[in-house]
N, C-alpha and C positions, 0 to 999 in steps of 0.2 A: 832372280834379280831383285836388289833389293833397292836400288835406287835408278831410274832412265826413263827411258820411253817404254820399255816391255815390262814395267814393274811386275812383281809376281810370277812373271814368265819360268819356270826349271827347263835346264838345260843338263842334258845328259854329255859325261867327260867320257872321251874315248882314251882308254888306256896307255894308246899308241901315238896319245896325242890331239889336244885338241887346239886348232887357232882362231883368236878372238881378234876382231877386226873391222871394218865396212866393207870390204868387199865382201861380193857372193862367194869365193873360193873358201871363206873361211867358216869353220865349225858352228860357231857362234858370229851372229851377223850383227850389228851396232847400227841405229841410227840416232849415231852422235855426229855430231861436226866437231869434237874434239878426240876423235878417235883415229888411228891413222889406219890406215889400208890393210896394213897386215902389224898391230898393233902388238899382243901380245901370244902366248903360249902356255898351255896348262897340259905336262906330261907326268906319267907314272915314271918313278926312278926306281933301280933296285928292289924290284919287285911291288913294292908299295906304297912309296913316298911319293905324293903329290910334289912337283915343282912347278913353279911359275918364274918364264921366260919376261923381261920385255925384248920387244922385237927392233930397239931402233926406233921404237914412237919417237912423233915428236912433242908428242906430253906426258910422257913418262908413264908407268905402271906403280903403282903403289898397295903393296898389303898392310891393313891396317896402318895408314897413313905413312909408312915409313915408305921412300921410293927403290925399286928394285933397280941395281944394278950389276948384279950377276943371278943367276939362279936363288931361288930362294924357297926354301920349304913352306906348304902350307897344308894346314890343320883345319879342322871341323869347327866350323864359325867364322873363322879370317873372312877378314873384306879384303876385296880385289877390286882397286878404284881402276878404269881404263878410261880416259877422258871423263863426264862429267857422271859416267855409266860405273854401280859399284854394283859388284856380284858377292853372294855369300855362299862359304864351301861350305854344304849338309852331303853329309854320307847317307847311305839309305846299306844299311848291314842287318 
């Protein structure tokens, strides 16, 4: 986490899907007050392309500043802004 309340924090992606959000059901937990419940998604495609979902937030998902509104590839570095909370994608290969 590069910018929030958990700065520094790593968070491990599950292949099969991981959801970012404030509630406790999801992978990655936020405490943001601009985060929505079940905010965003971060899945493997096609064997190895990272995508990121927004979920219907109601402040949008953004990688590197541009806002998601359908699926969108991301790469080693990208910022994933989710309310005022931005996470950075590092592979560990």
């Amino acid at each position: 986490m590069k910018e929030g309340s958990r700065i520094g924090q790593v968070f491990e992606l599950d292949p099969a899907g991981t959801d970012i959000g404030r509630e406790p059901a999801n992978h990655i937990v936020l405490d943001d007050p601009k985060v929505s419940a079940f905010h965003a998604k971060i899945k493997v495609e096609e064997g190895k392309q990272l995508m990121v979902w927004d979920l219907a937030s109601a402040n949008g998902t953004f990688v590197n500043g541009e806002k998601v509104t359908a699926p969108v590839p991301i790469k080693e570095n990208d910022a994933i802004r989710v309310g005022t909370t931005v996470l950075v994608l590092k592979t560990l290969e």
